[in-house]
MIDOSE-1310 file (N, C-alpha, C; in nm, 2 decimals, decimal comma, always signed):
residues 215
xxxx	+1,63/-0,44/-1,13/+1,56/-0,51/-1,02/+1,48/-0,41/-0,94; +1,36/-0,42/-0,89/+1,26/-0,35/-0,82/+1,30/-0,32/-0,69; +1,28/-0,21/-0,65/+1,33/-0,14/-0,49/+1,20/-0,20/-0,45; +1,07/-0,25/-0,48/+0,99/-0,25/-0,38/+1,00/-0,40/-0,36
xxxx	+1,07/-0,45/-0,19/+1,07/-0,56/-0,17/+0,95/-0,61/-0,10; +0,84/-0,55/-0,07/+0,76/-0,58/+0,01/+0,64/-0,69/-0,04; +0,60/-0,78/-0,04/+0,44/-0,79/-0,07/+0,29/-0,77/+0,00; +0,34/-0,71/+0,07/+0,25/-0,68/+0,20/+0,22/-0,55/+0,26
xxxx	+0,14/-0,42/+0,19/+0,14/-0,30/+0,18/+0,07/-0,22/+0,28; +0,09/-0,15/+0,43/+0,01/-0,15/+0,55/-0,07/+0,00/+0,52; -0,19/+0,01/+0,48/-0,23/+0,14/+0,49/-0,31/+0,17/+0,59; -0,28/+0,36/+0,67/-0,34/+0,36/+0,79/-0,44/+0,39/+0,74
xxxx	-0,52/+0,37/+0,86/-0,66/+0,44/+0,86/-0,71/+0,43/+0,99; -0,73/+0,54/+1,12/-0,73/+0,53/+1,24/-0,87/+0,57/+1,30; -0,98/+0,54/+1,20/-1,11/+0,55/+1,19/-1,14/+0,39/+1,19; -1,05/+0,30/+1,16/-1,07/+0,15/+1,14/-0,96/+0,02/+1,25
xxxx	-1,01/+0,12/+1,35/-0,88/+0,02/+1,43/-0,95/-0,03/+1,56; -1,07/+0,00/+1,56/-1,17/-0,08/+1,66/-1,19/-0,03/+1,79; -1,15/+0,11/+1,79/-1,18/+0,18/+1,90/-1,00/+0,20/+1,94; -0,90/+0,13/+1,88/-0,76/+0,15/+1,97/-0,68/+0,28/+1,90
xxxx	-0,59/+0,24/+1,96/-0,51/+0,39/+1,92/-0,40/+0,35/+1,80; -0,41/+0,40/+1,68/-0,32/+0,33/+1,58/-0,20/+0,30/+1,61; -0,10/+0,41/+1,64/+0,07/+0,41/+1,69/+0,05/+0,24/+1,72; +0,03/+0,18/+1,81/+0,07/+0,07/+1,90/+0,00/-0,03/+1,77
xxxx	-0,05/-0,04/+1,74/-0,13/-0,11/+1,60/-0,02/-0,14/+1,49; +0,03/+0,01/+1,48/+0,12/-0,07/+1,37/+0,27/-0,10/+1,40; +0,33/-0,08/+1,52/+0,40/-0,17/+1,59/+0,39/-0,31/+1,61; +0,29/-0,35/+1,63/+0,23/-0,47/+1,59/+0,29/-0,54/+1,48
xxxx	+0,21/-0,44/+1,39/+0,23/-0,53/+1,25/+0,38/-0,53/+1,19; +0,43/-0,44/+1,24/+0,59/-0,41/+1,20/+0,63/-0,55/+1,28; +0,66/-0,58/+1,40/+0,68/-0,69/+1,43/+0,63/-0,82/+1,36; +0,56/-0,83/+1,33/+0,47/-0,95/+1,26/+0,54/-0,95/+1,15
xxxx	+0,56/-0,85/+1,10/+0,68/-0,88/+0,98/+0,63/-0,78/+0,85; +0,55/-0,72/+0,91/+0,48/-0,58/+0,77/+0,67/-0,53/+0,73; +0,65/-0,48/+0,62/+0,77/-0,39/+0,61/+0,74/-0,25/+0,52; +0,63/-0,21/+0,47/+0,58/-0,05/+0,47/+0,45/-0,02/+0,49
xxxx	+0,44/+0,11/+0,48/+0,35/+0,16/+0,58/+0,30/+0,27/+0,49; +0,19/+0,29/+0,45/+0,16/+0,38/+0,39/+0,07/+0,49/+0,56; +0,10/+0,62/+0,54/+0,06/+0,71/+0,61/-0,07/+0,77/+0,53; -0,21/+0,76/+0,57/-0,32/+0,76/+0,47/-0,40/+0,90/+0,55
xxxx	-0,39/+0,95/+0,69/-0,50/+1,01/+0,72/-0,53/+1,15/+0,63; -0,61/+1,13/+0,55/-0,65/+1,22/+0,46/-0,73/+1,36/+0,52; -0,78/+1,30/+0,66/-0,87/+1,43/+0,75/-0,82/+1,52/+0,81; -0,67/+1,45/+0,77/-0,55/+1,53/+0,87/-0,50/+1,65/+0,81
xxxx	-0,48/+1,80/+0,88/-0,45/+1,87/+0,84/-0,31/+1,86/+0,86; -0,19/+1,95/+0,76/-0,04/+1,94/+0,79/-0,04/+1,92/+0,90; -0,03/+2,00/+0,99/+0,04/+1,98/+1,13/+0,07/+1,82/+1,21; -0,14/+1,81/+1,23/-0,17/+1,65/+1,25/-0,10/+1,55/+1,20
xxxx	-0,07/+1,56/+1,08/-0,04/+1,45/+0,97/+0,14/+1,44/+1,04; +0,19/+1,57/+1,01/+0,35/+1,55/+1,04/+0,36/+1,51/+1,21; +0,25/+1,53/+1,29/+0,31/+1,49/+1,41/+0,31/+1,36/+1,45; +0,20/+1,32/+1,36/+0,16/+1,18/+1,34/+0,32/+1,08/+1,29
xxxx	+0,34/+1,19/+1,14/+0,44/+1,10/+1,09/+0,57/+1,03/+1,23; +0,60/+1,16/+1,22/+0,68/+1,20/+1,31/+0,69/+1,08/+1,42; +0,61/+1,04/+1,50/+0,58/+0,97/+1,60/+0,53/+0,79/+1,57; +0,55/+0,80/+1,43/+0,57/+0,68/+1,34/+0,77/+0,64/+1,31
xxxx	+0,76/+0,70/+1,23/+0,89/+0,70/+1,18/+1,02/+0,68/+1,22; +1,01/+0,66/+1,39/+1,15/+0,60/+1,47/+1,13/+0,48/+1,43; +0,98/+0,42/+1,49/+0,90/+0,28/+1,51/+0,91/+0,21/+1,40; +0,91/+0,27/+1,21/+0,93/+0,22/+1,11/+1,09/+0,21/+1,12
xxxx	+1,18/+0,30/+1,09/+1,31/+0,27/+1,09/+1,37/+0,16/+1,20; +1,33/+0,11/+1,32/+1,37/+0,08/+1,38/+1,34/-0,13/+1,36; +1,21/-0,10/+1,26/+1,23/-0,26/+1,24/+1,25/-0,26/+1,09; +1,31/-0,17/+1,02/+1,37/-0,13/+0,91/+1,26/-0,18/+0,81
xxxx	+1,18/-0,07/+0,82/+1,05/-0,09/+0,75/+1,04/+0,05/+0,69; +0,95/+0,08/+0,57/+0,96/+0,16/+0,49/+0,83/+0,28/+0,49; +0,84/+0,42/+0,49/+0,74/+0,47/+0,57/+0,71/+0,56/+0,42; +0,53/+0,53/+0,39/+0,48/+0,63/+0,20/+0,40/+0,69/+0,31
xxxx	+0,42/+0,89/+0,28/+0,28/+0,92/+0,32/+0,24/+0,98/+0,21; +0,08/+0,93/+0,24/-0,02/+1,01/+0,08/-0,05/+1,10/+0,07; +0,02/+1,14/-0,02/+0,00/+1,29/-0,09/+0,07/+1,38/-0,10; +0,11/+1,39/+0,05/+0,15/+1,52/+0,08/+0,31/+1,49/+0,09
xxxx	+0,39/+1,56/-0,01/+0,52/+1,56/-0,05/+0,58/+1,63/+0,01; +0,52/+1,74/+0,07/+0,58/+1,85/+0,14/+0,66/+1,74/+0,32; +0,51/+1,70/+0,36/+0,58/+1,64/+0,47/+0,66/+1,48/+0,47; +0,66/+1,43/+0,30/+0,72/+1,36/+0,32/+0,88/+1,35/+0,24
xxxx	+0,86/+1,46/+0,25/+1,01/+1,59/+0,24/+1,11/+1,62/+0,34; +0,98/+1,68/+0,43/+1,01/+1,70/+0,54/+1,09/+1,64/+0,62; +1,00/+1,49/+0,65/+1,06/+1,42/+0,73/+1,21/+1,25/+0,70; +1,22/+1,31/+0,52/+1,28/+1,24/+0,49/+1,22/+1,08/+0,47
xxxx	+1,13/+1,10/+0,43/+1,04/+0,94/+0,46/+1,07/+0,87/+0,27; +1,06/+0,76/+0,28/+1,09/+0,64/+0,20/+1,04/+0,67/+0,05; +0,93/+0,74/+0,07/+0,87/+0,72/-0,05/+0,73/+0,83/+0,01; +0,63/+0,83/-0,11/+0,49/+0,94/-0,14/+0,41/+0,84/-0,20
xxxx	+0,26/+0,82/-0,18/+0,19/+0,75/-0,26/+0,08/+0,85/-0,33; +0,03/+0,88/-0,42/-0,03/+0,92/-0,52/-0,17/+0,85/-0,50; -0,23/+0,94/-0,52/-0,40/+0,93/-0,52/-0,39/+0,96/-0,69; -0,52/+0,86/-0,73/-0,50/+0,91/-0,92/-0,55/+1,00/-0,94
xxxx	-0,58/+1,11/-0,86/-0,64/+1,27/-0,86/-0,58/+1,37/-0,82; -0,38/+1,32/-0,79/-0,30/+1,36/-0,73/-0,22/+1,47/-0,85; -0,10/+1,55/-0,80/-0,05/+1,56/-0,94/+0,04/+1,47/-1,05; +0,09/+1,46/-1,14/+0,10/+1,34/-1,29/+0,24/+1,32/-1,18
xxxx	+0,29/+1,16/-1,19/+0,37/+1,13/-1,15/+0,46/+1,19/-1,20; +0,50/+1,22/-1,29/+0,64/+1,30/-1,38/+0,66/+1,40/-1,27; +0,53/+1,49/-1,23/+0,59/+1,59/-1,17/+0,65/+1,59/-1,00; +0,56/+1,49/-0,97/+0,57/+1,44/-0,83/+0,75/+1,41/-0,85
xxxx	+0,81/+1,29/-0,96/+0,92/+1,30/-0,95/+1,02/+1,35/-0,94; +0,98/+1,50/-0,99/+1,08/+1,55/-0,99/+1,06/+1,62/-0,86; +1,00/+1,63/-0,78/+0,99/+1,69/-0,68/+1,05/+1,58/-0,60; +1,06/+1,48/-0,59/+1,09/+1,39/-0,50/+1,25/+1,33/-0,52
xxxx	+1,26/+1,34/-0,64/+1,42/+1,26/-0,65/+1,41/+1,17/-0,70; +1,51/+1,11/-0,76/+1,50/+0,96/-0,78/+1,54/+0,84/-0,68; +1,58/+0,89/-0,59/+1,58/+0,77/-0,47/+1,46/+0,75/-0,37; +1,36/+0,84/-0,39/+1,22/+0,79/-0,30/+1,16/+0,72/-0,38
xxxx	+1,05/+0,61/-0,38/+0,97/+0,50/-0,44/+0,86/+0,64/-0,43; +0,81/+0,60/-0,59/+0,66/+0,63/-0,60/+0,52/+0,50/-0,60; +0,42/+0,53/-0,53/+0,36/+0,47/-0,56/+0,24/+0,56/-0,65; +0,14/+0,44/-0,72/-0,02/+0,53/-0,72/-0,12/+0,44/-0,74
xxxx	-0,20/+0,52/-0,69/-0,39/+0,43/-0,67/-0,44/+0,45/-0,83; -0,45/+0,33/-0,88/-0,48/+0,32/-1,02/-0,63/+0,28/-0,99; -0,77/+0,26/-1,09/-0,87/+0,18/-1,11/-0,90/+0,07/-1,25; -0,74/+0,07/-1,32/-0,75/-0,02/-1,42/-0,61/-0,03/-1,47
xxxx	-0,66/-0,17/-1,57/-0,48/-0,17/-1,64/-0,43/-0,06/-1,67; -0,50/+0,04/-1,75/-0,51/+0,13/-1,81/-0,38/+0,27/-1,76; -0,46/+0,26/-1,66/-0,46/+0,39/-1,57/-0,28/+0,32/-1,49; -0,28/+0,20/-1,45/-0,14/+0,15/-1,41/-0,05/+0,16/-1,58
xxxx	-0,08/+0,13/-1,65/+0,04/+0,11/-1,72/+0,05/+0,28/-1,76; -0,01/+0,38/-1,75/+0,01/+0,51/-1,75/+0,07/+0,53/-1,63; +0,06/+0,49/-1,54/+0,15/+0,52/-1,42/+0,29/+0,46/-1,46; +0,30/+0,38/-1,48/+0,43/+0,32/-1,55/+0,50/+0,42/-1,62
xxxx	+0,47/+0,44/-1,68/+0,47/+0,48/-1,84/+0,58/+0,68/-1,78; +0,53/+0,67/-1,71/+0,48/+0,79/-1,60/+0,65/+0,79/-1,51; +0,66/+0,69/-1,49/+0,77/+0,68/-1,39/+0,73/+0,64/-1,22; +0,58/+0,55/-1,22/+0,60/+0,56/-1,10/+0,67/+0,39/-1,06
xxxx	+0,70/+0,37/-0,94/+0,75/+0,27/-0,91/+0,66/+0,13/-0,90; +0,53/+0,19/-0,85/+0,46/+0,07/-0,82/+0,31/+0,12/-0,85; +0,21/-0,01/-0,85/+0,09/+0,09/-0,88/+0,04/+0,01/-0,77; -0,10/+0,05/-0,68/-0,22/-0,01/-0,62/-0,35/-0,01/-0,68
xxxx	-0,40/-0,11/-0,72/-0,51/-0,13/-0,84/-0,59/-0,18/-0,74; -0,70/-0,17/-0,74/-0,87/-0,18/-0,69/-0,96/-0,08/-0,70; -1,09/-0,09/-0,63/-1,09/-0,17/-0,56/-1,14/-0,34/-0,61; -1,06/-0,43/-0,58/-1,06/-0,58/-0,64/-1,17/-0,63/-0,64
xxxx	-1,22/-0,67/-0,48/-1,35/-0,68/-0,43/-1,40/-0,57/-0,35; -1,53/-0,59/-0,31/-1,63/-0,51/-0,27/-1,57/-0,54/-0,13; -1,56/-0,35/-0,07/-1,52/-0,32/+0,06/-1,59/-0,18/+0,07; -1,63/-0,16/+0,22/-1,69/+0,01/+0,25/-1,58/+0,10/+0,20
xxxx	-1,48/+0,05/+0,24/-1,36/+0,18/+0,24/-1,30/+0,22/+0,09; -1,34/+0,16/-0,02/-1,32/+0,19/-0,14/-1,49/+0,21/-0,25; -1,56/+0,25/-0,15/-1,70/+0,23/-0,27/-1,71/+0,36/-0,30; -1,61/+0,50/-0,27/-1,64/+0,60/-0,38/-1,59/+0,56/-0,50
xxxx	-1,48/+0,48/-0,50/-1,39/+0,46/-0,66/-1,43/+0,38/-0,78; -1,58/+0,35/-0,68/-1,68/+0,25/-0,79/-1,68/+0,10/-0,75; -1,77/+0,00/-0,86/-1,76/-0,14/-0,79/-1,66/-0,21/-0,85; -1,64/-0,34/-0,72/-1,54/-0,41/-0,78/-1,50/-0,46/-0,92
xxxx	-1,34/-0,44/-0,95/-1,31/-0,45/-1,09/-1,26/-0,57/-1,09; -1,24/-0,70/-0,98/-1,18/-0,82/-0,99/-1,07/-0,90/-1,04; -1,07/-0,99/-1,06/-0,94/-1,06/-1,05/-0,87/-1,05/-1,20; -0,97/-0,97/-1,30/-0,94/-0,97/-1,43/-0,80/-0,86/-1,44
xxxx	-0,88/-0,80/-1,38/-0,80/-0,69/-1,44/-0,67/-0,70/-1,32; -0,64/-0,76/-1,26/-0,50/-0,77/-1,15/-0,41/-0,86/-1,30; -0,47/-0,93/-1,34/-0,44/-1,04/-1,46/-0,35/-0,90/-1,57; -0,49/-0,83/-1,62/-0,41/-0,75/-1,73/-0,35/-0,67/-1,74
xxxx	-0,33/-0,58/-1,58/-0,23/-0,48/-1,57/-0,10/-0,57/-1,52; -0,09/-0,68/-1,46/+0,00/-0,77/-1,42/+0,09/-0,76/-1,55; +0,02/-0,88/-1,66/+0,08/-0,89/-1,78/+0,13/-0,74/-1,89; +0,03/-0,69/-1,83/+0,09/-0,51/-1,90/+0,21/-0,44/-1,88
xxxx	+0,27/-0,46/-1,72/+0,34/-0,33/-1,66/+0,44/-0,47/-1,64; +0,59/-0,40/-1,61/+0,71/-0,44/-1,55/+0,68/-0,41/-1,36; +0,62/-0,28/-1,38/+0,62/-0,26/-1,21/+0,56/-0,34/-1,11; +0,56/-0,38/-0,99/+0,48/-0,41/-0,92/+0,32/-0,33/-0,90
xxxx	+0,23/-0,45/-0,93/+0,08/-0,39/-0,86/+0,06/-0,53/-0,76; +0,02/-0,40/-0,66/-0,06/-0,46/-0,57/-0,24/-0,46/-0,63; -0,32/-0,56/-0,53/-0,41/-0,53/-0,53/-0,48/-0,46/-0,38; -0,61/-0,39/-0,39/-0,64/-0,34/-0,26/-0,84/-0,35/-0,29
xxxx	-0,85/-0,37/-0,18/-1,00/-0,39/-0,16/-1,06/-0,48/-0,11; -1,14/-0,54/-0,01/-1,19/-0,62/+0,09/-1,06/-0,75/+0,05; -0,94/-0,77/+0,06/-0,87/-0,86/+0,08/-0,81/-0,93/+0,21; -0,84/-1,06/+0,19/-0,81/-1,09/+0,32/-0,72/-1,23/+0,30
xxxx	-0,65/-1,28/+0,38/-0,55/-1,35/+0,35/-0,57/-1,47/+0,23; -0,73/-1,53/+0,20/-0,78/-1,61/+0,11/-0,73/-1,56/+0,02; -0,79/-1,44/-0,02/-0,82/-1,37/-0,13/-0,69/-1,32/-0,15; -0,59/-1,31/-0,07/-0,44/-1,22/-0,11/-0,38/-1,38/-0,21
xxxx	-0,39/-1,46/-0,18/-0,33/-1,61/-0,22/-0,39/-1,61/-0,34; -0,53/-1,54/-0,40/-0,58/-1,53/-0,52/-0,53/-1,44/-0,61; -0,50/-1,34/-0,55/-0,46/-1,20/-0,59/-0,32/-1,19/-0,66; -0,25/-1,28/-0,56/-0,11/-1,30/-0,60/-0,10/-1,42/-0,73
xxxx	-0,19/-1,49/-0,72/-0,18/-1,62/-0,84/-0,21/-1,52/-0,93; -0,28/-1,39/-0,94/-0,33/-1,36/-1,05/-0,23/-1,27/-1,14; -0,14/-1,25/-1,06/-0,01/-1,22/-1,11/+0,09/-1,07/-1,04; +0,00/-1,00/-0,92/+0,01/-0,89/-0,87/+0,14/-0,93/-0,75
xxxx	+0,22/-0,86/-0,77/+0,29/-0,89/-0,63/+0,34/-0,91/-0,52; +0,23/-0,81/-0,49/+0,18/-0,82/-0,35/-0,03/-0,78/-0,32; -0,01/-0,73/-0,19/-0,17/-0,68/-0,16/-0,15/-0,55/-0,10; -0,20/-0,50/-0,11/-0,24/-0,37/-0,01/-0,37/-0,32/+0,07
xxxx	-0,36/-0,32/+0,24/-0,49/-0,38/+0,34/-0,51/-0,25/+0,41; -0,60/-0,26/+0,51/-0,64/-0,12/+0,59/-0,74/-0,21/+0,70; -0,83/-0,23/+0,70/-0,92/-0,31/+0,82/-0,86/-0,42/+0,81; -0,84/-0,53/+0,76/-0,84/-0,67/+0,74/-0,67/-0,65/+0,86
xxxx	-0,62/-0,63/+0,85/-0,54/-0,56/+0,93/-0,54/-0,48/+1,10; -0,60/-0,38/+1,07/-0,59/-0,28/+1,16/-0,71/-0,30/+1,22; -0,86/-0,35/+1,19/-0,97/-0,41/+1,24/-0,96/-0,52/+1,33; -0,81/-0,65/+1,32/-0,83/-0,76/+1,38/-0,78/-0,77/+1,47
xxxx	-0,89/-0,87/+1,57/-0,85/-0,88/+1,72/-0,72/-0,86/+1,72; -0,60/-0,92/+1,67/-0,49/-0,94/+1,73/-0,45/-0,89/+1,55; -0,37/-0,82/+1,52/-0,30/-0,72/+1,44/-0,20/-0,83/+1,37; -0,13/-0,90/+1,53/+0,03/-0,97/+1,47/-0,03/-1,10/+1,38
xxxx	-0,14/-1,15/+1,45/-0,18/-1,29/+1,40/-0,27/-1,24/+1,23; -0,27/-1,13/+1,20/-0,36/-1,16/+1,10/-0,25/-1,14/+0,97; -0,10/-1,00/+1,03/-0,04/-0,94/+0,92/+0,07/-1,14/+0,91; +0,06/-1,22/+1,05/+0,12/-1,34/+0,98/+0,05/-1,42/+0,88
xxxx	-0,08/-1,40/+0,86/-0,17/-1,48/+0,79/-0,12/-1,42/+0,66; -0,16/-1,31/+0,64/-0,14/-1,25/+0,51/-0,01/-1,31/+0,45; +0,15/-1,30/+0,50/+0,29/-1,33/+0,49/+0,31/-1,47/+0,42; +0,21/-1,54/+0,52/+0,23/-1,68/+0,50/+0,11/-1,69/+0,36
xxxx	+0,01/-1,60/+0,34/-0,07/-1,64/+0,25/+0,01/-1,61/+0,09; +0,12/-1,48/+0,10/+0,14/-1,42/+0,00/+0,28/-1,54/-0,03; +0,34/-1,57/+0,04/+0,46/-1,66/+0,02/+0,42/-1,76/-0,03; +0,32/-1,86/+0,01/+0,28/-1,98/-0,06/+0,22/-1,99/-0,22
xxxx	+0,15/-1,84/-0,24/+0,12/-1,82/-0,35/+0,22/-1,76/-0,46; +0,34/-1,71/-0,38/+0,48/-1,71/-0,52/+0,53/-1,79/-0,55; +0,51/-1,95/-0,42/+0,60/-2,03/-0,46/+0,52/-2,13/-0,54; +0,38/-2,09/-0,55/+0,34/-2,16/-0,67/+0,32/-2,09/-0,77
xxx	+0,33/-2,00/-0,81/+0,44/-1,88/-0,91/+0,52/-1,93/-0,97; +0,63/-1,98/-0,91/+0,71/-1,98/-0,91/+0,71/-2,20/-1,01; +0,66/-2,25/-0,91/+0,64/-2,35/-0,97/+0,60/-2,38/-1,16
């Protein structure tokens, strides 16, 4: 059975929070009912990054929520955190693993079935596939690759894929029909007026769509 219970995948980005201050943002959404948190700021040098963690990671444990920071293994070593997420320009999951153990969740940013079922294949736990639709914050990784391919890495892999890219609670209800298990967000999220009302939109969008799954 899968360690990743989540379908709802929070990644920071504190260049996209509307002028506010992230910390209090994703308190928010941990209330609202998020349960991980990916730690994204890429402009952050070590220090910044671990003081950051740092100053996360009571606020995740305490609504027993699960804290991935990207990339950097060293500080999420350090701080004993849940799991590492993988950039696909990161090092090969094999090796990440063994640096990490087998009780931290791997994730990684895939751009096709392809590239997820080699993450599989690989040992990681979960993959994030996009960008799905067209969003600013994914247009180095190229244009959207759509609903198709959520379909063929879905039916490819045992692991969970999320999808990630301009999704918004509609589109997460599509995402999920298409066979992915959850979504993974950054503005749609951390951009909206109210944080709690949007991470419940998404919960209630991703739940209705397993239980026609499920149907």
């Amino acid at each position: 059975m899968s360690r990743v219970d989540f379908p709802l995948y929070l990644v920071t980005d504190r260049q996209q929070t509307a002028g506010r201050s992230l910390v209090p943002l994703i308190e928010q959404a941990l209330r609202a009912g998020a349960r991980a948190v990916q730690l994204r700021e890429r402009d952050l040098d070590t220090r910044p990054v671990l003081a950051l963690a740092e100053e996360l990671l009571p606020i995740i444990r305490r609504h027993r929520a699960a804290l991935f920071v990207n990339d950097r293994i060293d500080v999420a070593l350090a701080l004993d955190a849940d799991g590492v997420h993988l950039r696909a320009t990161s090092l090969p999951v094999c090796v990440a693993r063994r640096l990490v153990g087998a009780q931290r969740l791997l994730g990684v940013s895939v751009h096709s079935a392809d590239e997820a079922a080699r993450a599989e294949s690989e040992g990681a736990d979960f993959a994030v596939l996009g960008p799905i639709y067209e969003t600013a914050s994914k247009r180095e990784y190229g244009p959207p690759i759509g609903l198709r391919a959520v379909e063929e890495a879905s039916r490819r892999c045992r692991i969970p894929i999320f999808g990630i890219g301009g999704i918004t609670p509609a589109r997460a209800s599509d995402v999920r029909r298409a066979g992915a298990h959850g979504v993974a967000v950054i503005s749609s999220v951390l951009a909206a007026a109210s944080v709690e009302s949007a991470v419940k939109e998404f919960m209630t969008a991703l739940s209705g769509a397993r239980g026609e799954n499920r149907a």
